[in-house]
KEKOLPA-720913 format. One record per residue: x, y, z of N, C-alpha, C in turn; residue in three letters; residue number from 1. Coordinates in pm, whole numbers, padded with zeros to 5 digits. Example, Ala and Ser with C-alpha at 12.3 -4.5 7.8 and 13.67 -1.06 7.14 Angstrom:
% residues 2
      n_x      n_y      n_z     ca_x     ca_y     ca_z      c_x      c_y      c_z   res     n
    01319   -00569    00780    01230   -00450    00780    01320   -00330    00780   Ala     1
    01285   -00225    00708    01367   -00106    00714    01290    00003    00787   Ser     2
This chain:
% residues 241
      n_x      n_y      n_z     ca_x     ca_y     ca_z      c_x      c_y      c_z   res     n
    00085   -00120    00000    00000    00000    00000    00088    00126    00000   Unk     1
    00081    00181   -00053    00165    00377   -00100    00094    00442    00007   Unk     2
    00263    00471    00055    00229    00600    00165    00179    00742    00146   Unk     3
    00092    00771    00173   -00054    00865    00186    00069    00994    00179   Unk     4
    00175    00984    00280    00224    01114    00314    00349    01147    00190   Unk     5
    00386    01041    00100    00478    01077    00016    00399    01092   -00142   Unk     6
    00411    01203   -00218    00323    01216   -00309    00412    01123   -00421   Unk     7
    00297    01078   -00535    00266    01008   -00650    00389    01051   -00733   Unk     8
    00498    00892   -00771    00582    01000   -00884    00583    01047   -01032   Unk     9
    00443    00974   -01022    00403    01050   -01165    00318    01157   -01141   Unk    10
    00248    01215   -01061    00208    01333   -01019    00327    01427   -01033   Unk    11
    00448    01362   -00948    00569    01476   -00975    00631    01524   -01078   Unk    12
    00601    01370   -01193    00704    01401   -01293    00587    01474   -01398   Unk    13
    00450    01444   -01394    00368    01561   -01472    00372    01688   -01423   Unk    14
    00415    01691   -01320    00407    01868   -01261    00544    01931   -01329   Unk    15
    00648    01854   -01314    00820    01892   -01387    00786    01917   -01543   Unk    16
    00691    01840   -01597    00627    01820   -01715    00595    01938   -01802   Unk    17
    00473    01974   -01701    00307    02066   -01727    00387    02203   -01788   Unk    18
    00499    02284   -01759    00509    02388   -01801    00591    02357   -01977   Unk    19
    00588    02221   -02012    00598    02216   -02173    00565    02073   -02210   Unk    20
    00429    02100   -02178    00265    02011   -02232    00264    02008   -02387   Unk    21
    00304    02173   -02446    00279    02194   -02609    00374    02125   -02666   Unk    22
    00513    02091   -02586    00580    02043   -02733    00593    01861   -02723   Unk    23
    00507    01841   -02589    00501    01680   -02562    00363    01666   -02638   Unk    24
    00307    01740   -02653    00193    01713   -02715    00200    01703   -02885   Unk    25
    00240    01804   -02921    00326    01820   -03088    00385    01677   -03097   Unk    26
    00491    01631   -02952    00559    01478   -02995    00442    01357   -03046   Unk    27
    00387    01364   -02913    00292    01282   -02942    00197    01232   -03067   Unk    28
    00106    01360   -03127    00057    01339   -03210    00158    01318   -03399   Unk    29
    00294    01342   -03413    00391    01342   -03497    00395    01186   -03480   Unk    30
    00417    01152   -03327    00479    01006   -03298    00326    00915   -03381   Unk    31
    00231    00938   -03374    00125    00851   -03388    00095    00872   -03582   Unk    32
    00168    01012   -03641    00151    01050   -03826    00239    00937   -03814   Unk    33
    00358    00983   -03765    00475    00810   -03811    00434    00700   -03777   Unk    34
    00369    00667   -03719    00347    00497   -03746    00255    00516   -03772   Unk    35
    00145    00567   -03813    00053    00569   -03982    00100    00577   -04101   Unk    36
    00196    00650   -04088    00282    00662   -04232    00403    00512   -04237   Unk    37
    00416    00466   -04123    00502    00351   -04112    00398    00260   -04159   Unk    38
    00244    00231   -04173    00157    00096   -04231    00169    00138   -04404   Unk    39
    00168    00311   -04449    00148    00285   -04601    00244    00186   -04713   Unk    40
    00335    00160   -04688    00415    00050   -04765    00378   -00088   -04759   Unk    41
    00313   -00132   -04603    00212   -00247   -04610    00122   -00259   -04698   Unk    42
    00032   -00102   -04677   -00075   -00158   -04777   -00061   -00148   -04916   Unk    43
    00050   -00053   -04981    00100   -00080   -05095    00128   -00186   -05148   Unk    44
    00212   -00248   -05071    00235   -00355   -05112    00117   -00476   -05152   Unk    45
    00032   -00477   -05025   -00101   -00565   -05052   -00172   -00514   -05184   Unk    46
   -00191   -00390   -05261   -00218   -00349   -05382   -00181   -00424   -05434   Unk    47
   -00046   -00423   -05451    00058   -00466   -05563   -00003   -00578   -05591   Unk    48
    00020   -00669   -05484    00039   -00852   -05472   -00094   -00857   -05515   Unk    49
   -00242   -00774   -05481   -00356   -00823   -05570   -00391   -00809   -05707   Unk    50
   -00294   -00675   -05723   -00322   -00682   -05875   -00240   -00790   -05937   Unk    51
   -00086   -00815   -05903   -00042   -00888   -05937   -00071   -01064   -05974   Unk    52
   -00211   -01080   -05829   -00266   -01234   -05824   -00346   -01242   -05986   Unk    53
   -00402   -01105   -06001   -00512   -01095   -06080   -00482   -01097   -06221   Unk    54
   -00344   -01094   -06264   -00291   -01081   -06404   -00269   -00930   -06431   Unk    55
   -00251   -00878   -06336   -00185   -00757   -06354   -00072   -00710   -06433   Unk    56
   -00029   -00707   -06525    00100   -00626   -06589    00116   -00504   -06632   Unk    57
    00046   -00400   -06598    00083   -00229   -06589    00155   -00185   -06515   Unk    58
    00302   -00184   -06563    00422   -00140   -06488    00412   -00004   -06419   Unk    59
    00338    00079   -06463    00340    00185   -06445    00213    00209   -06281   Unk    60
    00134    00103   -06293    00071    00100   -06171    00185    00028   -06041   Unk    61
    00262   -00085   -06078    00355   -00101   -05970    00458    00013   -05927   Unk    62
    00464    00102   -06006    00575    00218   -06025    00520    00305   -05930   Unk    63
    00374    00326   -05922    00290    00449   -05898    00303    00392   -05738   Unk    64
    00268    00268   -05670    00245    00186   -05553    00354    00212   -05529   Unk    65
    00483    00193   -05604    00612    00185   -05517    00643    00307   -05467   Unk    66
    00595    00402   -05537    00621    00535   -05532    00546    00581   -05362   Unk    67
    00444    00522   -05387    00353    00550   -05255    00423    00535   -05098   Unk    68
    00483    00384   -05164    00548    00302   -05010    00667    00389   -04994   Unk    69
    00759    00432   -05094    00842    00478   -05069    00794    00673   -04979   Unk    70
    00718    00702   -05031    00648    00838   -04964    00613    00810   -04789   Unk    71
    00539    00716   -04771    00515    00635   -04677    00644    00629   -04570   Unk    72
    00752    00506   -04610    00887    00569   -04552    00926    00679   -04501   Unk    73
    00939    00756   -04611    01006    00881   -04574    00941    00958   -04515   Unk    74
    00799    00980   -04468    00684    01043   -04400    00725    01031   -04260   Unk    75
    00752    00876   -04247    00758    00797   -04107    00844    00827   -04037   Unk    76
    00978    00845   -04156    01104    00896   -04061    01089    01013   -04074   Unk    77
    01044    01106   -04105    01057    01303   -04109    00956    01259   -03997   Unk    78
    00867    01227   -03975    00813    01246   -03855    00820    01190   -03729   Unk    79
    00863    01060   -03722    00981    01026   -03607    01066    01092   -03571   Unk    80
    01140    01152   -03637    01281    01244   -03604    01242    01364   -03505   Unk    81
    01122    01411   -03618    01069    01555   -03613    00994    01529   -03430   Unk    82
    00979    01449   -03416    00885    01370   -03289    00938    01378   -03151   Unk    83
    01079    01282   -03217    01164    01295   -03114    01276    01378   -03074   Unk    84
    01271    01503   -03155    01336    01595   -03109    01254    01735   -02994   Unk    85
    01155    01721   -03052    01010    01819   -02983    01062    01703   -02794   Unk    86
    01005    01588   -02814    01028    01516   -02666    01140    01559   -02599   Unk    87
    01257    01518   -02692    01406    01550   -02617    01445    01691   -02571   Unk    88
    01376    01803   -02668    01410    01913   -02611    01309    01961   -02533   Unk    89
    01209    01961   -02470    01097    01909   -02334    01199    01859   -02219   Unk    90
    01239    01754   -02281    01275    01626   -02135    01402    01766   -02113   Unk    91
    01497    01766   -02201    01588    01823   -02139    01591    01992   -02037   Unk    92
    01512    02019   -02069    01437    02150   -01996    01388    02102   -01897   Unk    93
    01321    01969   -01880    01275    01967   -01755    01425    01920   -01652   Unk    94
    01497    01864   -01720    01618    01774   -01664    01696    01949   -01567   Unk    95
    01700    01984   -01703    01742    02127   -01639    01681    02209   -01534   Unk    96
    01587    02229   -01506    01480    02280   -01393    01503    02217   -01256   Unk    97
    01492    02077   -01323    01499    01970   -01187    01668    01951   -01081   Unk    98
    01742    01998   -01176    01891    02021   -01124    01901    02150   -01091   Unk    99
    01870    02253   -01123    01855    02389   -01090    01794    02367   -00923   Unk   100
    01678    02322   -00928    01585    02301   -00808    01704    02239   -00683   Unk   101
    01706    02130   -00763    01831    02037   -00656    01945    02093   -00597   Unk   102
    01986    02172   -00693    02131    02285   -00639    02063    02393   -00551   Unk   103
    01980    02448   -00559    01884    02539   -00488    01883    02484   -00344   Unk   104
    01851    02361   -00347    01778    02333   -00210    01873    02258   -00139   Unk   105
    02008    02228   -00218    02150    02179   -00154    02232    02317   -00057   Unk   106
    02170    02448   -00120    02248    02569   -00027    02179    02551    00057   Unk   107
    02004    02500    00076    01999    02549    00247    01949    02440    00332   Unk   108
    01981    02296    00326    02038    02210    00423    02120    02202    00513   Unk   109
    02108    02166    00611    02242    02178    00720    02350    02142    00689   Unk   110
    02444    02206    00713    02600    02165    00649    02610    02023    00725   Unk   111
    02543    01955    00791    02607    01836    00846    02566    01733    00783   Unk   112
    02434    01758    00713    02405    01625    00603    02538    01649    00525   Unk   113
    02555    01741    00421    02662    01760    00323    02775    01681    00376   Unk   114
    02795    01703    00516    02968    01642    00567    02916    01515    00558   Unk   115
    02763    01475    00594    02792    01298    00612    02736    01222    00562   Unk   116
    02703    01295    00391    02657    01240    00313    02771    01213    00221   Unk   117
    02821    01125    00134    02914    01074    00021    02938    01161   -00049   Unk   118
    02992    01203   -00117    02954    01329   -00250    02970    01230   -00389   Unk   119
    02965    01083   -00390    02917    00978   -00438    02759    00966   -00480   Unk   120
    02723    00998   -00358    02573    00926   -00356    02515    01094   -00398   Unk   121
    02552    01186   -00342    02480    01327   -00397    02524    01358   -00590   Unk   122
    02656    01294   -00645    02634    01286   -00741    02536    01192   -00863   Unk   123
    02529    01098   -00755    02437    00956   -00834    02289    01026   -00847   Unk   124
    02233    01091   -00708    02128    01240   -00749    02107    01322   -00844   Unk   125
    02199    01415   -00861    02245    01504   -00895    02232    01469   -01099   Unk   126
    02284    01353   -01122    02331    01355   -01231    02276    01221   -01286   Unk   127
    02275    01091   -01206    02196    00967   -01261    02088    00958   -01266   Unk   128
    02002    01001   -01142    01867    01025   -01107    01795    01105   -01157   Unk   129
    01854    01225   -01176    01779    01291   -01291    01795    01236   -01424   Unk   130
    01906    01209   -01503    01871    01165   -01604    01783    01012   -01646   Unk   131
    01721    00967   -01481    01658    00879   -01558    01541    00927   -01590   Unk   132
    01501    01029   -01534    01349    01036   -01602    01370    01106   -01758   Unk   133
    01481    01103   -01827    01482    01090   -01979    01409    01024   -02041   Unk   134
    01425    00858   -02076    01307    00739   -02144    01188    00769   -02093   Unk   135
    01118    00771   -01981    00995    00785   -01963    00958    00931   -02041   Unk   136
    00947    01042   -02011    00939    01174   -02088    00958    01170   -02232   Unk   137
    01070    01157   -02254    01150    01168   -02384    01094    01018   -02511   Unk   138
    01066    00941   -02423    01038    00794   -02555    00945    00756   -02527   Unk   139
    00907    00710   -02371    00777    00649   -02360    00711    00711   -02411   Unk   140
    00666    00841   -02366    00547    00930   -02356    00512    00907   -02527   Unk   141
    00579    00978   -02631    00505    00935   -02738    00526    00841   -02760   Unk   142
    00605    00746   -02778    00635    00642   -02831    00549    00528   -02784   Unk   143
    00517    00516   -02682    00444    00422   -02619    00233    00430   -02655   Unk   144
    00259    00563   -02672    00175    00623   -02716    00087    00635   -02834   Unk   145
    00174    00666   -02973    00179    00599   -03095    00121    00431   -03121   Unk   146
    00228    00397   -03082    00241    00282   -03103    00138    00131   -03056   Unk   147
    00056    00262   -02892   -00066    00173   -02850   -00168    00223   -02969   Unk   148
   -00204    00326   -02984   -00308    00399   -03070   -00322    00344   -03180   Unk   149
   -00247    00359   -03284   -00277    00280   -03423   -00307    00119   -03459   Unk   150
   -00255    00038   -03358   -00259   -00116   -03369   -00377   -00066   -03308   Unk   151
   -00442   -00036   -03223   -00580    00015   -03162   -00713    00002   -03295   Unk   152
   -00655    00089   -03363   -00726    00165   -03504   -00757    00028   -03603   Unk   153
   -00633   -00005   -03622   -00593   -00157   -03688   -00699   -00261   -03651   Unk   154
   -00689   -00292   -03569   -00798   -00414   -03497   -00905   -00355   -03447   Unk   155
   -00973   -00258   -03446   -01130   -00211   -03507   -01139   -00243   -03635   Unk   156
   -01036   -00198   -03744   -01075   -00212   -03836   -01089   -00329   -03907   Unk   157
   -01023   -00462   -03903   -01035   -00578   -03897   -01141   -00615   -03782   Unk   158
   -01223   -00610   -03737   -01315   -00587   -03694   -01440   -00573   -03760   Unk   159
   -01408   -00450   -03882   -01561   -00424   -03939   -01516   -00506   -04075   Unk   160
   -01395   -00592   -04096   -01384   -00650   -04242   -01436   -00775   -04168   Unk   161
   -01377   -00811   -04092   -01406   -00997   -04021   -01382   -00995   -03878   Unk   162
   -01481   -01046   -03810   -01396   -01070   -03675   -01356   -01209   -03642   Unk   163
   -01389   -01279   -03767   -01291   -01417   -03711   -01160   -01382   -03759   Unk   164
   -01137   -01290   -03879   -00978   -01240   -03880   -00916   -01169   -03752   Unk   165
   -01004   -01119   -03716   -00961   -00988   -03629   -00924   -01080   -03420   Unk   166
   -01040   -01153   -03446   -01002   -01244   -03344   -00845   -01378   -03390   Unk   167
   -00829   -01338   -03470   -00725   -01487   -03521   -00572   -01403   -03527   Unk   168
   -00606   -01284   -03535   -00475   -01145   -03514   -00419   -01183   -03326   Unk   169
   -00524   -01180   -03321   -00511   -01138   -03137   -00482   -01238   -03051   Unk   170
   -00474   -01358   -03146   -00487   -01476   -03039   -00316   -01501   -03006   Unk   171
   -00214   -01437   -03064   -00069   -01441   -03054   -00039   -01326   -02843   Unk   172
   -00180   -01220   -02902   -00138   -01150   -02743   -00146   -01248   -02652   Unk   173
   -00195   -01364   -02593   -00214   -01388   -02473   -00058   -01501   -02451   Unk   174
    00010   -01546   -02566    00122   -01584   -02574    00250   -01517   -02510   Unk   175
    00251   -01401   -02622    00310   -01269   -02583    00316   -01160   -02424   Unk   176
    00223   -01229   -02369    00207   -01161   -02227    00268   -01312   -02116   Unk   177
    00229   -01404   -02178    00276   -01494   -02058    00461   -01469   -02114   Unk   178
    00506   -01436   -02189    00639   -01454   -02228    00676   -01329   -02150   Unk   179
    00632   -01212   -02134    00623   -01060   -02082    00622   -01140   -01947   Unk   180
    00571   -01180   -01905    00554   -01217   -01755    00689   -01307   -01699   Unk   181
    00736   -01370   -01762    00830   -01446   -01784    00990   -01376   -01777   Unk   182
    00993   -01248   -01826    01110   -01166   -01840    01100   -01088   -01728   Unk   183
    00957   -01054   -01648    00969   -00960   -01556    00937   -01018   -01402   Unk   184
    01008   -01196   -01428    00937   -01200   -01261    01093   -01154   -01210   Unk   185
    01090   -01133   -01098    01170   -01062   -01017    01248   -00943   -01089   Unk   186
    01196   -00896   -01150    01183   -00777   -01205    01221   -00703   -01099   Unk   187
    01171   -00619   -00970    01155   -00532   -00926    01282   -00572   -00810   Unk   188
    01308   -00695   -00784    01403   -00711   -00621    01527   -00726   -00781   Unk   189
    01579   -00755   -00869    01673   -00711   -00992    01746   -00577   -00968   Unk   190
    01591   -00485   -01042    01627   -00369   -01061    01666   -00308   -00947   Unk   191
    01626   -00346   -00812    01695   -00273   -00693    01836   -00317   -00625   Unk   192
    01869   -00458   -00678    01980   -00478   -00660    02090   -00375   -00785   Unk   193
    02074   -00370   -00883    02171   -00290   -00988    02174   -00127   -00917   Unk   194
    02043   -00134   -00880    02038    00083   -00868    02125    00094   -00770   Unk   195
    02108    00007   -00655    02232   -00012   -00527    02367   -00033   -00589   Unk   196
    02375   -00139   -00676    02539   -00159   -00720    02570   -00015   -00819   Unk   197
    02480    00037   -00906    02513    00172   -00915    02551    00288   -00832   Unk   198
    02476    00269   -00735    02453    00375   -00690    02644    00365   -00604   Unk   199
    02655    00272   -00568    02799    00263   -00435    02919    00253   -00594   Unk   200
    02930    00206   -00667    03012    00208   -00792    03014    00376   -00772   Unk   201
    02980    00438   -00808    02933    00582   -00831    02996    00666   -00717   Unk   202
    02970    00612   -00581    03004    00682   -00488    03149    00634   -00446   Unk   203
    03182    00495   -00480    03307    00440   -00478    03413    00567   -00564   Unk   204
    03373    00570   -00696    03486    00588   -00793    03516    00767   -00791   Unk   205
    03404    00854   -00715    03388    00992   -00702    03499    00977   -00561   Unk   206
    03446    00902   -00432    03592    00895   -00369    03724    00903   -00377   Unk   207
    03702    00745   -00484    03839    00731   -00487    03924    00817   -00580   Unk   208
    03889    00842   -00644    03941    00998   -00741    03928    01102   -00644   Unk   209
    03882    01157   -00604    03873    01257   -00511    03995    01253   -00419   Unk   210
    04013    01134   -00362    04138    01106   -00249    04213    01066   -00310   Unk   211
    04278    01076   -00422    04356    00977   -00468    04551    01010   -00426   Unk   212
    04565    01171   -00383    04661    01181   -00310    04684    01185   -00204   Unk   213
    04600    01136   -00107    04585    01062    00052    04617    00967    00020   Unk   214
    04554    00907   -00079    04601    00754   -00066    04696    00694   -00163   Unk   215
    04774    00765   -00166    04909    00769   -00217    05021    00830   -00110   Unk   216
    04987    00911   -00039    05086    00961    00060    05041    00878    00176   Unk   217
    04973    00763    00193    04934    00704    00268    04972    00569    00235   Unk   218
    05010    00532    00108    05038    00362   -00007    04942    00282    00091   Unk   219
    04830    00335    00075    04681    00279    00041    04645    00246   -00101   Unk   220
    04706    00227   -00181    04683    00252   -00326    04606    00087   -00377   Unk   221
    04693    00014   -00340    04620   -00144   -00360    04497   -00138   -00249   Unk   222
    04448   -00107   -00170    04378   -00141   -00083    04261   -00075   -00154   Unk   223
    04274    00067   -00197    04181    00137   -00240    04121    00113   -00420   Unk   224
    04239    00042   -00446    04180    00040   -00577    04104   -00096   -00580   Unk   225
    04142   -00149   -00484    04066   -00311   -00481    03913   -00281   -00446   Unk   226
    03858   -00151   -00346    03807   -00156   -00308    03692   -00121   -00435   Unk   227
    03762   -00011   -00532    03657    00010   -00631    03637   -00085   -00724   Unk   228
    03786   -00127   -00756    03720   -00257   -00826    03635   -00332   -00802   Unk   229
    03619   -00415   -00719    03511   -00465   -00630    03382   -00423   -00664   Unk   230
    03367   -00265   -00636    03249   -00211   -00700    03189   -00190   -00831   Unk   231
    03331   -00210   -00893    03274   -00148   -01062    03193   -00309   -01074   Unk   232
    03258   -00437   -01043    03275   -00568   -01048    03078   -00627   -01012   Unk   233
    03094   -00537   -00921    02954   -00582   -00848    02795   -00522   -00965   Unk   234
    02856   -00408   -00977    02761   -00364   -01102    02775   -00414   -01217   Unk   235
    02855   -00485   -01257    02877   -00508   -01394    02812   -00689   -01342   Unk   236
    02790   -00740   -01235    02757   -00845   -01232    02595   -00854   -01240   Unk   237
    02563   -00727   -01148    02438   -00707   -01131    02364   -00684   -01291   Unk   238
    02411   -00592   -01383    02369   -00542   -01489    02326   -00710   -01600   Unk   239
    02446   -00755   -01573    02445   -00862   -01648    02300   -00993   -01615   Unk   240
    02328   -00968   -01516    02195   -01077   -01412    02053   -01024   -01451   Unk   241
């Protein structure tokens, strides 16, 4: 059960959001022209192949179809691109705001967290943590978006041609989800083991660079480098797992 007293983090990350709605919105609907413009070479093609079943030989009609698919293409990617640059320059404004904020509210903490906090773990903040809410903002949002919507469109519309076609499309999802289920069991105790081996990798290697002439005027040098190794070692095991 979610604690009542810590707010929603997608509440937070639409509020970081809300002051550039217009150009996630511009993504969005671009993201959903490109993969409409990503089906016209399908159905070109299905032209083709019927006229072709039918004794078709007017070169100039396969010319005209190819011409189409190829328009189609190039639609898909000018508007993918065009899509995901509107997202990326959004996400990165918000990335920017959200580190602005963070440096803000690092001057007026008590200097004694600062002393006995890592400057490891305030960079893994600072700089990892924010950039993860990149993919969600930046790709999900349209991309996930798009890409539910039109297969949406698709299977209505097979729908009003046949629904024993339209049911014989769909019968691959319930496959496809037990396989989805399959990749994500322990999914969540995974991903918290890596964010931890990130997170001390991170705070390891900002240390040990940081001290690195203590621990040299100290010939701590094997002790300390073992120690990050260790860490880089542990994330790179975790990542892999």
């Amino acid at each position: 059960m979610q604690d009542k007293s810590k707010p929603n983090p997608f509440v937070r990350l639409a509020n970081f959001a809300k002051p550039h709605k217009g150009g996630y919105i511009a993504s969005v609907l671009l993201a959903i022209l490109g993969v409409a413009s990503g089906l016209v070479p399908y159905f070109a093609v299905a032209q083709m192949i019927t006229r072709l079943v039918s004794g078709g030989k007017d070169l100039s009609f396969y010319a005209a179809w190819c011409g189409v698919a190829a328009a189609g293409f190039a639609l898909k990617t000018l508007f993918a691109n065009i899509s995901t640059t509107l997202s990326h320059r959004a996400t990165f404004s918000v990335i920017s705001e959200v580190r602005y904020k963070l440096t803000s509210k690092l001057t007026r903490v008590p200097m004694g967290y600062i002393l006995d906090t890592p400057s490891g773990r305030l960079k893994t903040i600072m700089v990892e943590k924010v950039d993860s809410i990149e993919p969600p903002l930046a790709h999900v949002l349209p991309e996930m978006t798009s890409n539910l919507l039109v297969p949406l469109g698709i299977v209505i519309y097979l729908f009003t041609l046949d629904w024993r076609m339209a049911l014989i499309s769909l019968a691959t999802l319930p496959v496809g989800l037990l396989c989805f289920m399959g990749m994500t069991k322990n999914y969540a105790v995974k991903f918290k083991e890596l964010t931890e081996a990130g997170k001390h990798m991170s705070a390891t290697a900002v240390e040990y660079v940081g001290g690195i002439e203590v621990i040299k005027a100290f010939n701590q040098s094997a002790n300390s480098y073992a120690k990050f190794t260790h860490a880089v070692r542990k994330n790179a095991y975790a990542a892999l797992d």
